[in-house]
NUMI-172109 format. One line per 8 residues: number of its first residue (from 1); their letters; for each residue x, y, z of C-alpha. Coordinates in steps of 0.25 Angstrom, whole numbers, plus 5000, padded with zeros to 4 digits. Example, Ala and Ser with C-alpha at 12.3 -4.5 7.8 and 13.67 -1.06 7.14 Angstrom:
1 = AS = 5049:4982:5031  5055:4996:5029 $
END
This chain:
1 = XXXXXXXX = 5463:4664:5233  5470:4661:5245  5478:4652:5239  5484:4663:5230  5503:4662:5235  5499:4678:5241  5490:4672:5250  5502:4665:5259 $
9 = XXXXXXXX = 5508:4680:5262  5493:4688:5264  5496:4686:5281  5509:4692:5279  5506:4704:5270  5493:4707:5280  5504:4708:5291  5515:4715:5281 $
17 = XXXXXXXX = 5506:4725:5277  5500:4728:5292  5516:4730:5297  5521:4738:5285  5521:4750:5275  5523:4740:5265  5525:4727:5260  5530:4719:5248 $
25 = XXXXXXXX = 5523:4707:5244  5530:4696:5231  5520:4689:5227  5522:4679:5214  5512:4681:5203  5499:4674:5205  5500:4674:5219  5488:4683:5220 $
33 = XXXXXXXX = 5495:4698:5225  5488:4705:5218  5473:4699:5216  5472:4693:5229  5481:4699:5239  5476:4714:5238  5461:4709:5241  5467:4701:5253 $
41 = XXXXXXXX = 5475:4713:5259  5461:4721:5256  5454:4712:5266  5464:4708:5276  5475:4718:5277  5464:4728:5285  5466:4742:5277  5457:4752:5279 $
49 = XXXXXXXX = 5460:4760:5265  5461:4754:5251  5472:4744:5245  5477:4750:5231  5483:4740:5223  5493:4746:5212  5493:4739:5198  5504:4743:5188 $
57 = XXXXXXXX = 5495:4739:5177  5482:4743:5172  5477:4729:5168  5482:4722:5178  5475:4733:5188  5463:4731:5183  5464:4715:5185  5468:4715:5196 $
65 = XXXXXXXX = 5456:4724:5202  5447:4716:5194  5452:4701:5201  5452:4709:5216  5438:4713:5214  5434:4701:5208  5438:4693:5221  5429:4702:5227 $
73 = XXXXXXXX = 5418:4700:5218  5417:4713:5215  5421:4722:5203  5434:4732:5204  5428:4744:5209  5423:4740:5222  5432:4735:5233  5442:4732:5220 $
81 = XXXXXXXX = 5447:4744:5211  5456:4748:5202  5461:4761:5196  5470:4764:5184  5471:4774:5174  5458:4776:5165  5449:4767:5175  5444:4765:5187 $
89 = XXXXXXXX = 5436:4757:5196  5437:4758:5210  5424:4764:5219  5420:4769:5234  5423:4754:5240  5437:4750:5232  5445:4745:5243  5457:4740:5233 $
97 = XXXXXXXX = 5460:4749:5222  5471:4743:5211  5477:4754:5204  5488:4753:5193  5500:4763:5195  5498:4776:5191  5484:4777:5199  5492:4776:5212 $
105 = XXXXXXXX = 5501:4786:5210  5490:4796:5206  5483:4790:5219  5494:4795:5227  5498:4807:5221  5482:4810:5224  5483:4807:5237  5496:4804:5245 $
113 = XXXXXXXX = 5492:4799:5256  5482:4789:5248  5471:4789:5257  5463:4777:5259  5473:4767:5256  5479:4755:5264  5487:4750:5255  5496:4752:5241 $
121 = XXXXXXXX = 5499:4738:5233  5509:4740:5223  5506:4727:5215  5516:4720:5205  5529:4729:5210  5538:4723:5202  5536:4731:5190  5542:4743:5197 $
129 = XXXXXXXX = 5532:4752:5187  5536:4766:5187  5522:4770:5195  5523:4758:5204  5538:4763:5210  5531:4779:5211  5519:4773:5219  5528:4766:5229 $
137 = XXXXXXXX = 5536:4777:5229  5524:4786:5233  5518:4777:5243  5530:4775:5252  5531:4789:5251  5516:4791:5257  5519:4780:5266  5530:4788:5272 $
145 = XXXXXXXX = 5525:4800:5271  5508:4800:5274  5504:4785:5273  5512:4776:5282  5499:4767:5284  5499:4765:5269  5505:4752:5266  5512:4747:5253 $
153 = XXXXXXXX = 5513:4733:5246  5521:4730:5235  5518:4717:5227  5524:4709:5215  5528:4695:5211  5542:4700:5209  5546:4711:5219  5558:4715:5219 $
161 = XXXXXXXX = 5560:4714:5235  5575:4719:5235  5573:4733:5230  5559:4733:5238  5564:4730:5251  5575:4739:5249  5566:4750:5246  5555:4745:5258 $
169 = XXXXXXXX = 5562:4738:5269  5551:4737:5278  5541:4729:5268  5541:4715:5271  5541:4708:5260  5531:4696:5257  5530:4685:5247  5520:4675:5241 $
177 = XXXXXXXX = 5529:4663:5238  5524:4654:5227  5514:4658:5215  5501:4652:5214  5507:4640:5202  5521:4635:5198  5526:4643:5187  5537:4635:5179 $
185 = XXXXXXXX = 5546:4645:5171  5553:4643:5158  5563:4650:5151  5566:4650:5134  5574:4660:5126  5565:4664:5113  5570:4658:5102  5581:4665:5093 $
193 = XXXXXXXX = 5578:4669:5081  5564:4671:5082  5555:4686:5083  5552:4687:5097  5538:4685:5094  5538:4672:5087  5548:4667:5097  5538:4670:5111 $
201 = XXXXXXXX = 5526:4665:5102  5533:4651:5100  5534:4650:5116  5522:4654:5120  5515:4644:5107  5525:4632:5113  5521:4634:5126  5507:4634:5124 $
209 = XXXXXXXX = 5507:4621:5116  5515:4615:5127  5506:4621:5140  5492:4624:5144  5486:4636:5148  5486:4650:5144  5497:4659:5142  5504:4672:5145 $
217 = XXXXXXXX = 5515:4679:5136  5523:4691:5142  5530:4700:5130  5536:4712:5131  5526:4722:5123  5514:4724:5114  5521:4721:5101  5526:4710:5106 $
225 = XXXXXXXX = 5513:4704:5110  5505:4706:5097  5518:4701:5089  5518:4688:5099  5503:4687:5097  5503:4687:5083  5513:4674:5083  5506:4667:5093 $
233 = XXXXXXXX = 5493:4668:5085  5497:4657:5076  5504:4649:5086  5495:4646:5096  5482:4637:5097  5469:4642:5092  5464:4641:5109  5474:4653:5112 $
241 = XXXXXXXX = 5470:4664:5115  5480:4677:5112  5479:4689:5122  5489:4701:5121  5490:4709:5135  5494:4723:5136  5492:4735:5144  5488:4742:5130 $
249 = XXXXXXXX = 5475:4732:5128  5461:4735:5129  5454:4729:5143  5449:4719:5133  5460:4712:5126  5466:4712:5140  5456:4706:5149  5456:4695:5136 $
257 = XXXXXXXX = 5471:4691:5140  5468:4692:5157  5456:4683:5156  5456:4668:5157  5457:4661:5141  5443:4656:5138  5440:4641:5140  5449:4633:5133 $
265 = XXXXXXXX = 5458:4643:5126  5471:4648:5130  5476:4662:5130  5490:4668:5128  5493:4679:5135  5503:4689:5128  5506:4700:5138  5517:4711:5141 $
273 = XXXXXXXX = 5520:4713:5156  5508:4717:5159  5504:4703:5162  5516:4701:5174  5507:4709:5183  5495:4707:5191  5488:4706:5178  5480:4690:5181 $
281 = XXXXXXXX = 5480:4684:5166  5469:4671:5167  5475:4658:5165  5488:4660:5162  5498:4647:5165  5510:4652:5154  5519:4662:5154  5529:4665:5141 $
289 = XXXXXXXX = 5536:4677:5147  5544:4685:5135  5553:4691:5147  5553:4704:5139  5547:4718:5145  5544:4729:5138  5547:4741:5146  5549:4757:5143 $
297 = XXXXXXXX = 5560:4764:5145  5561:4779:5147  5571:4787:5139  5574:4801:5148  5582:4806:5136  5570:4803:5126  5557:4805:5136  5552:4793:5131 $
305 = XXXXXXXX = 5551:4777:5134  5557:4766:5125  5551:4753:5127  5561:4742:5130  5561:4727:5128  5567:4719:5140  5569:4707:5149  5560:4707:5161 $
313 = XXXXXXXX = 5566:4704:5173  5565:4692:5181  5552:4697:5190  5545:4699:5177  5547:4685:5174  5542:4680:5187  5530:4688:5186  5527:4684:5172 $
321 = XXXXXXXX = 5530:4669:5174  5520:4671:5187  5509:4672:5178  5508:4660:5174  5505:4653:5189  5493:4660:5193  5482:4651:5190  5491:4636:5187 $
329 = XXXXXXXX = 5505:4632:5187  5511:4638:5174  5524:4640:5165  5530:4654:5162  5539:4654:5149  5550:4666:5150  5556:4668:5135  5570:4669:5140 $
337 = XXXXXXXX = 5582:4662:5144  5583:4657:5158  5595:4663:5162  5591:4676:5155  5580:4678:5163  5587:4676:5176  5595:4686:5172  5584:4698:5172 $
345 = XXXXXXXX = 5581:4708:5180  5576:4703:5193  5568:4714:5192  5560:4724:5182  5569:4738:5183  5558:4749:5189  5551:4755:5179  5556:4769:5186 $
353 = XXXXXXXX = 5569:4768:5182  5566:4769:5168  5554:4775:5166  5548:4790:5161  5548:4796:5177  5540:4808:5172  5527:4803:5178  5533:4799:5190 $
361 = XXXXXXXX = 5543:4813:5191  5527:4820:5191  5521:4810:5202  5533:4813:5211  5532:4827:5208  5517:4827:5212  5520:4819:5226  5529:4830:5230 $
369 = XXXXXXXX = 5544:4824:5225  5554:4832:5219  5563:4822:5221  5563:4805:5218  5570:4802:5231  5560:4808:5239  5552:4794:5237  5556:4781:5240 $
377 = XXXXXXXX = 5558:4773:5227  5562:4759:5224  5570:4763:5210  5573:4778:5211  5567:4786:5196  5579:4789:5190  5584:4804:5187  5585:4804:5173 $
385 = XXXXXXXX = 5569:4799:5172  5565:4811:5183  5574:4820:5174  5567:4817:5162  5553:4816:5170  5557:4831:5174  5559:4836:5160  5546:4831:5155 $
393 = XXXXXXXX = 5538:4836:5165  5544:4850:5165  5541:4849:5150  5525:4846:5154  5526:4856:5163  5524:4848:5174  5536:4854:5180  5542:4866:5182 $
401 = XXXXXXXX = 5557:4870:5179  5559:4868:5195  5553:4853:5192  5542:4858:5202  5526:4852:5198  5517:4864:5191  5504:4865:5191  5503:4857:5177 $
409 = XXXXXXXX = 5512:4846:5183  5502:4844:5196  5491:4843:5186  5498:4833:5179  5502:4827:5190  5488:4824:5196  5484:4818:5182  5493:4806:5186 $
417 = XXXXXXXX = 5496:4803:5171  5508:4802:5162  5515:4817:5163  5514:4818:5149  5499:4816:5147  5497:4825:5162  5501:4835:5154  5493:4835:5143 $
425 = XXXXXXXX = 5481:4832:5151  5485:4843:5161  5488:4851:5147  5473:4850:5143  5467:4860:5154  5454:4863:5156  5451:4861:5142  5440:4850:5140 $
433 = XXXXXXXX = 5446:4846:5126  5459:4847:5129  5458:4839:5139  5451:4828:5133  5462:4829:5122  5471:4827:5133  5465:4814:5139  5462:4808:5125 $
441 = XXXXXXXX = 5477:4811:5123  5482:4804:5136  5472:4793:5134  5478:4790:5121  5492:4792:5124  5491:4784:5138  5485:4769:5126  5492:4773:5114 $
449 = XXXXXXXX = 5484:4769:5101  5493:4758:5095  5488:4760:5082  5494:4773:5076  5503:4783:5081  5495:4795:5078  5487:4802:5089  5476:4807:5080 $
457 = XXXXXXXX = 5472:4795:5074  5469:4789:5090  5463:4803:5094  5449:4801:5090  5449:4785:5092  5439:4782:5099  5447:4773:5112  5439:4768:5122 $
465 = XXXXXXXX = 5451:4769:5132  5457:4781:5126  5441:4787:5129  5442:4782:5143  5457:4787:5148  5452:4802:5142  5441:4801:5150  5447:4799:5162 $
473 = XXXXXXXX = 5456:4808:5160  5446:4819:5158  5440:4815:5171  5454:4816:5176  5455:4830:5173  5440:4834:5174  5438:4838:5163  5428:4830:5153 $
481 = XXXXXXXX = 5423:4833:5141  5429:4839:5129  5434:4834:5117  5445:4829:5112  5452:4836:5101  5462:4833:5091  5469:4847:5088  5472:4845:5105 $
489 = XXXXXXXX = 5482:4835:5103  5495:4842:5099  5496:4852:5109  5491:4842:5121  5501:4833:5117  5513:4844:5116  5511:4847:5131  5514:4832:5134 $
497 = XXXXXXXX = 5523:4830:5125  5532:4842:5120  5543:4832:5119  5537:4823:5109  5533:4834:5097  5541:4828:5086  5544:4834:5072  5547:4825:5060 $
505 = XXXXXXXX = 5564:4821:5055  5567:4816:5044  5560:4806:5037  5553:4793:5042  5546:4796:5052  5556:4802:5061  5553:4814:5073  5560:4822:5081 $
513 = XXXXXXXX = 5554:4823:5096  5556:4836:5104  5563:4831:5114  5572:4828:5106  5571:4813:5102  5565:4806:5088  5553:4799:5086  5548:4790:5074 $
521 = XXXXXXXX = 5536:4786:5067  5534:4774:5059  5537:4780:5044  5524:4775:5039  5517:4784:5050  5508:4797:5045  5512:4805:5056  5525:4805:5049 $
529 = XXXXXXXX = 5521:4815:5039  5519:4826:5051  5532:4836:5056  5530:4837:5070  5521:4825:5080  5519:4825:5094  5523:4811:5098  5516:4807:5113 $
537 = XXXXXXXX = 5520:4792:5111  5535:4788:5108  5543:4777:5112  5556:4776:5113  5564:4763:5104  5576:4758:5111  5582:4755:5097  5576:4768:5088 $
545 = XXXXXXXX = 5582:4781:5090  5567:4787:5088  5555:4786:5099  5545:4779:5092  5531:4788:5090  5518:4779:5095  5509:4791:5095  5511:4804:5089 $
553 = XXXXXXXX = 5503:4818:5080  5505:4829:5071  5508:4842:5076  5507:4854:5069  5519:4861:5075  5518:4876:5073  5501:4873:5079  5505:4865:5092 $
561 = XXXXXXXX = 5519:4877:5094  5507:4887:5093  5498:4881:5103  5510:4877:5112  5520:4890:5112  5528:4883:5124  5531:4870:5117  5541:4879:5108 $
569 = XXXXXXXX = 5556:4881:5114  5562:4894:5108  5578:4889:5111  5591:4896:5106  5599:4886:5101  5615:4887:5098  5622:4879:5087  5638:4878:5081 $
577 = XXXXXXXX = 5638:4884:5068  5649:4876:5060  5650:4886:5050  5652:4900:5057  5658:4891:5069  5650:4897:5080  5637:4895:5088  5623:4899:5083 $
585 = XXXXXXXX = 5611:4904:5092  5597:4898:5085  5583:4900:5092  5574:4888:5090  5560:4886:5094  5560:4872:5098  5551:4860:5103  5560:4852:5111 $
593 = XXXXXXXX = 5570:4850:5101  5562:4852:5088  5565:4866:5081  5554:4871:5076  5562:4886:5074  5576:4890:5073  5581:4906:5072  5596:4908:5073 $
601 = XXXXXXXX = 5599:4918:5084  5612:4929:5080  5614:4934:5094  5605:4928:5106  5608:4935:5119  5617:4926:5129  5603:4921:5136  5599:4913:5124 $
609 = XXXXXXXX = 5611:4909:5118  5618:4904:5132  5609:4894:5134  5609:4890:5119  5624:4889:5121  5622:4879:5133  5613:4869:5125  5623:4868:5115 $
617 = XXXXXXXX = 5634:4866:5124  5625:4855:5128  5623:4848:5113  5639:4849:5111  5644:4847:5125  5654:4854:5133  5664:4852:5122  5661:4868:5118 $
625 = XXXXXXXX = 5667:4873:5129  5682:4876:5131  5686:4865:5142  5699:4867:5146  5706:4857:5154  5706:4865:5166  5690:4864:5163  5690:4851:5162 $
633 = XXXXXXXX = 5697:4848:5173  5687:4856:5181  5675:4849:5175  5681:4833:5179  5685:4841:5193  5670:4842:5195  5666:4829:5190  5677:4824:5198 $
641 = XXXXXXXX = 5671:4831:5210  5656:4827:5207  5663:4813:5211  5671:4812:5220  5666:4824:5229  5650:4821:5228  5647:4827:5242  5648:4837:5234 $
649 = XXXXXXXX = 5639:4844:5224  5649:4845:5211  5644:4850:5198  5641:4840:5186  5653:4843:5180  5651:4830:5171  5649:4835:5155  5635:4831:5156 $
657 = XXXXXXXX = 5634:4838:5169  5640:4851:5163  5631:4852:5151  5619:4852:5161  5625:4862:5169  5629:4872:5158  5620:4884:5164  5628:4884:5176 $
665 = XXXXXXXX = 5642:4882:5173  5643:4888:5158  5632:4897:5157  5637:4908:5167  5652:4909:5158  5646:4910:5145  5642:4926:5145  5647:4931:5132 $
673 = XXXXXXXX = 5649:4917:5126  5641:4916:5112  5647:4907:5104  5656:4895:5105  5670:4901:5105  5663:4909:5119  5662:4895:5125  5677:4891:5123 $
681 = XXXXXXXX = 5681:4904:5130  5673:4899:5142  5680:4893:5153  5674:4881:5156  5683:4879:5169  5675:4892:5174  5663:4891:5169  5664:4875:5175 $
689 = XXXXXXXX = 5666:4883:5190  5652:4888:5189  5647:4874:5194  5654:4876:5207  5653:4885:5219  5665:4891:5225  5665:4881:5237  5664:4869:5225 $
697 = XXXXXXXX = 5676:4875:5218  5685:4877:5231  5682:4862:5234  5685:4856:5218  5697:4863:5220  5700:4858:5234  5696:4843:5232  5698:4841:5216 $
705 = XXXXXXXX = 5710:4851:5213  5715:4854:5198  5729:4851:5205  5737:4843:5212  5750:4849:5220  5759:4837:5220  5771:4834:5233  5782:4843:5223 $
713 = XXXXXXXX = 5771:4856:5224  5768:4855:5207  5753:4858:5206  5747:4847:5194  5735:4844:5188  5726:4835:5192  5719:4829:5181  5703:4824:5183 $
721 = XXXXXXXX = 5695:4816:5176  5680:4811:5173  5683:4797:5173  5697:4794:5179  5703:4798:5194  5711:4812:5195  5725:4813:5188  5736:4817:5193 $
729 = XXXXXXXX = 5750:4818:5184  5763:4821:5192  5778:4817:5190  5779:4806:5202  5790:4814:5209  5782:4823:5211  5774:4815:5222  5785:4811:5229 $
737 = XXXXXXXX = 5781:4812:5244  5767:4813:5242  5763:4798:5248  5748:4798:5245  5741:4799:5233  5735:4812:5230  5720:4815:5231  5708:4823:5226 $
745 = XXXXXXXX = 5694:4825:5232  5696:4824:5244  5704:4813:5245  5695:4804:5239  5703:4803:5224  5716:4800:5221  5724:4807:5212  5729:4796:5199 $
753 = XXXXXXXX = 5743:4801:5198  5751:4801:5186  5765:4799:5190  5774:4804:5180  5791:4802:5178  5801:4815:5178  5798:4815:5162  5781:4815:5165 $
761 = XXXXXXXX = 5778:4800:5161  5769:4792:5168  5776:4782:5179  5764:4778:5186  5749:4782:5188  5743:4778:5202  5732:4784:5213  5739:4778:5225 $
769 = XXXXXXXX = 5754:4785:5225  5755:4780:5237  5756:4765:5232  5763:4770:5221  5776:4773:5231  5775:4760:5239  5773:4750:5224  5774:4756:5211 $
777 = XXXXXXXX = 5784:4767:5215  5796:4758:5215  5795:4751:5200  5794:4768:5196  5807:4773:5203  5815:4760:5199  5811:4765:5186  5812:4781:5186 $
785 = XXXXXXXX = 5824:4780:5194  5831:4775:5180  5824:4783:5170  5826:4797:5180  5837:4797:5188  5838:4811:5191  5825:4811:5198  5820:4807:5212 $
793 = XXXXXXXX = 5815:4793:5213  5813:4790:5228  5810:4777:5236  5800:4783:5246  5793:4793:5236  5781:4795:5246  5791:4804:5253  5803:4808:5244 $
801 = XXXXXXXX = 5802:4822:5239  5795:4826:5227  5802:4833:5216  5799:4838:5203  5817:4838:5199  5827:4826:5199  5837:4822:5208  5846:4836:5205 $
809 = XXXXX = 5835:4845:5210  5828:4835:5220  5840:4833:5229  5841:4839:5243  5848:4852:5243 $
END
């Protein structure tokens, strides 16, 4: 095993990890970080606590523990573990515990200070996986706070050392040179004309014809793997085996793909990227690498994930063509152009940027952070995913109004699942059926059934993985026992998902979401003939207006309205009559946005029908109001101010801005309005003065005024804009003797002046009037002093006298 490229740098990482909090190690695949290296660091490195060695993947987890322990002689269990959700096997002497991702976070948030450990290896960085950046985030906080003997090291074929050593400048940074076998690479665009499928199946045919040895195929998805699969089967020789390999297998299938081909047969690998990792697939010397991904994208506007079809970047390849040197020199295929691919991503984009934040908003909430920057993060989670996270979780009752944990939200927050199945479990109580309702539920929804969308159908199917992920989740909760019960279903689902209760439009089996959004069934589908579902699994299509509904079941609506009270929203809604010309006030009982009741109001008190008013000045936009110029002008002053004064703390004065704020700046002018015509009468200027305090208006007035006095003492407007500098239109006499250019804000923004002849035409528009004397000034009096002769047309302007007259009244007395 020596022998392993890792093995060159073991000295060097047993000194690095002795003389620093932590360390990065880029190590190319095959070179034995991850089945070698840990035992090594085990036995040598002198820790007195246990090594964890975080897996992002389950399977590959579960390998990996199982080759360490093998080393060892020995099964996982004893001085090799592993833990991952719905199975465990670790015991009083593990001295390495592998872990996938989710597991560590709930072994932090369990205890801080992570008692007992040495040392924290985050394998395989490069996939910057939503729970990977949140446990590094949290270990540098315990580091810096309670654990600064706890050391950290990062590994991955592929590192993306800039933006590490920007984020860790103290970790050295080590790498294993070489690979264990040559890998030659090639690169061919798939051929035109051809579906996908058949196209990546003629390849892979070709290239086993012309080489020996088994192969591996990464493709971007499930589909495409049984569709590939099904072209291959007639295309290769009858001594090739064909193994899919995905995360949604059972053990069985998947072990069949890892394990060597038996003697004298060959085996074709097709795998998503599940196979870039750690994951060590047996006698593998080709690669065909589709250099496609398929990864999900979370919509904030719709609450839920599309899955999106794309390039892999340039480290993906790497890594995937690494597989093919482990064991002998090998030949890695990529199905794209050259030049393509050296255009890609150097790197995968974090899967923070884009992901549902809810989970992670709950962990952070749990460690104590109110806030994202008060840990340190390699891609910071963006606002709009922790504004959606927010929503969601107030909607589970995670949160209160103050965005503040309640005692539901630290149950559910100890669970250390998906927020949306905490709170159906956390829903459950005490009650022994409910909660094994519950955990069937979560077990189910966790490995969707494939084969129908209907959740009653899979209820009572007899799954051994379904019967062993309830049972741990039982245990979890501690409470066993019970049964689970069908007529359970609809209301444990509601408090999880409100948002997804959908009520049939139209035909073809269209539906309406509460939240707002549409949903589809295939029209063939028998849930089709049912009003209203609960839809738990939807996914998004980047080219259908409609989620797509994977699971889903009845409800009877006026049954689940009478078990759940609060799931119902009594709203008083407002609406332009066309006929009578004026607003009308409805009550509505509402789910989200489904009506299931609607009563017309004839006189709601001000109370009910202001905030009515609000909402719909919302839907039609600020248009409703009556916006004078001198409002208008007010509004882009703010703006204006919002950006060229940001020390300090301006109003959104923006239109989107403005219709958040409505409470606060319309709201306290509106008493006595009741109708449309009572908003024109309102002035918006005044009502717009509400944003600012008194100090705020004396300074907008001060540093952005309405006017401007030019050198003759005539007061004029000064026009602002959203989008271009501040205006200024003035006959040019008028600014003689004034020898700069005049400003607003402080002096940081010139004034555009408008420079207009005797008869108030245009002559010249410039920001720099004193360059405007010295150059351009020359070519206009030339010319105005033929066209106006009566008037003043001075060589020096800068300090001639300004005038408003001709000659006649201009003269000296």
């Amino acid at each position: 095993m020596s022998s392993l490229p890792v093995s060159a740098v073991l000295p060097e990482l047993l000194l690095a990890l002795r003389n620093h909090s932590q360390v990065l190690l880029a190590a190319p695949t095959g070179a034995g970080k991850s089945t070698w290296l840990p035992l090594q660091l085990l036995t040598q490195a002198g820790f007195s606590g246990r090594i964890l060695l975080l897996e992002p993947r389950r399977l590959a987890a579960r390998n990996v523990a199982q080759r360490l322990a093998e080393q060892l002689n020995e099964e996982p269990g004893e001085t090799i573990g592993y833990r991952m959700r719905s199975e465990r096997r670790t015991g009083p002497n593990t001295r390495l515990e592998v872990v996938t991702e989710g597991i560590l976070t709930r072994m932090l948030q369990q205890d801080p200070m992570l008692e007992g450990v040495s040392l924290v290896i985050l394998d395989e960085f490069h996939e910057r996986s939503l729970q990977a950046d949140l446990a590094l985030a949290l270990l540098l906080d315990v580091q810096q706070g309670l654990r600064d003997d706890l050391k950290i090291l990062l590994m991955s074929a592929t590192l993306d050392n800039a933006s590490l050593q920007a984020l860790l400048p103290e970790a050295p940074l080590l790498c294993s040179e070489g690979r264990a076998f040559p890998v030659v690479r090639r690169y061919a665009s798939l051929a035109a004309g051809l579906r996908f499928e058949e196209a990546v199946a003629r390849q892979v045919s070709q290239l086993l014809r012309e080489e020996s040895g088994s192969l591996l195929l990464f493709l971007p998805g499930v589909g495409e793997i049984q569709r590939v699969q099904t072209q291959l089967a007639s295309m290769v020789a009858s001594d090739v085996d064909l193994c899919p390999l995905y995360g949604a297998l059972p053990l069985a299938s998947q072990r069949k793909a890892i394990l060597p081909a038996q003697h004298g047969r060959r085996k074709v690998v097709l795998a998503t990227n599940i196979a870039e990792t750690s994951l060590t697939i047996e006698g593998i010397r080709l690669v065909v690498d589709s250099a496609l991904e398929r990864t999900a994208v979370f919509d904030t506007r719709t609450g839920l994930s599309r899955l999106q079809t794309q390039r892999v970047s340039q480290a993906s390849m790497t890594q995937r063509a690494g597989r093919a040197g482990r064991l002998e020199p090998g030949i890695c295929l990529h199905l794209i152009d050259r030049e393509q691919a050296g255009r890609a991503a150097s790197h995968s984009e974090a899967e923070i940027v884009h992901a549902d934040l809810a989970s992670l908003w709950l962990d952070l909430l749990q460690w104590g952070c109110r806030d994202v920057s008060q840990l340190t993060w390699l891609d910071t989670p963006p606002e709009n995913g922790i504004l959606q996270a927010r929503k969601l979780l107030l909607q589970l009752g995670a949160v209160d109004a103050a965005g503040q944990l309640t005692a539901k939200g630290r149950s559910m927050a100890r669970l250390g699942s998906e927020p949306r199945f905490a709170a159906m479990l956390t829903e459950a109580g005490n009650d022994a059926d409910r909660v094994a309702t519950a955990c069937r539920l979560v077990a189910m929804l966790e490995e969707p059934s494939r084969d129908t969308p209907d959740l009653r159908d899979s209820f009572h199917r007899t799954q051994p993985n379904w019967q062993s992920r309830a049972r741990q989740l039982q245990s979890r909760l501690r409470i066993n026992g019970g049964r689970a019960d069908s007529d359970l279903i609809a209301p444990l689902l509601a408090t999880a998902f409100p948002d997804r209760i959908a009520r049939r439009r139209g035909g073809e089996g269209r539906y309406q979401l509460a939240n707002g959004s549409g949903a589809s069934l295939e029209s063939s589908d028998a849930l089709n003939r049912y009003e209203w579902l609960i839809t738990p699994g939807l996914l998004q299509n980047s080219t259908q207006p409609d989620a797509r509904i994977l699971q889903a079941m009845p409800l009877d609506i006026e049954s689940l309205v009478a078990r759940m009270p609060a799931l119902v929203e009594v709203r008083t809604e407002v609406e332009w009559d066309d006929e009578r010309g004026t607003l009308r006030a409805w009550r509505r009982d509402q789910i989200g946005e489904l009506v299931l009741k609607v009563q017309p109001l004839s006189k709601p008190d001000e109370e009910t029908l202001h905030p009515a008013m609000l909402r719909w000045i919302q839907r039609r936009g600020l248009s409703v109001l009556n916006w004078t110029p001198q409002a208008e002008q007010l509004r882009l002053r703010l703006v204006c101010a919002a950006r060229w004064l940001p020390e300090e703390s301006w109003p959104d004065a923006s239109v989107t801005g403005l219709l958040a704020s409505l409470e606060r700046w319309l709201l306290p002018v509106m008493s006595g309005v009741r109708d449309a015509k009572g908003l024109k009468q309102i002035d918006a200027a005044g009502a717009l003065l509400q944003l600012l305090t008194w100090s705020q208006r004396q300074q907008l007035d001060t540093l952005l005024p309405t006017h401007y006095t030019v050198p003759t003492g005539s007061r004029l407007p000064i026009r602002y804009d959203e989008e271009k500098p501040p205006a200024l239109a003035v006959r040019l006499q008028e600014m003689f003797g004034e020898a700069q250019n005049p400003c607003v804000a402080a002096g940081r923004i010139p004034l555009v002046l408008e420079l207009l002849s005797p008869a108030q035409r245009p002559l010249q528009i410039t920001r720099d009037l004193a360059a405007f004397w010295q150059g351009a000034w020359r070519e206009v009096q030339k010319e105005m002093k033929g066209r106006y002769p009566k008037h003043v047309w001075p060589d020096d302007p800068a300090n001639a006298q300004p005038t408003r007259r001709t000659k006649k009244y201009s003269a000296p007395s």
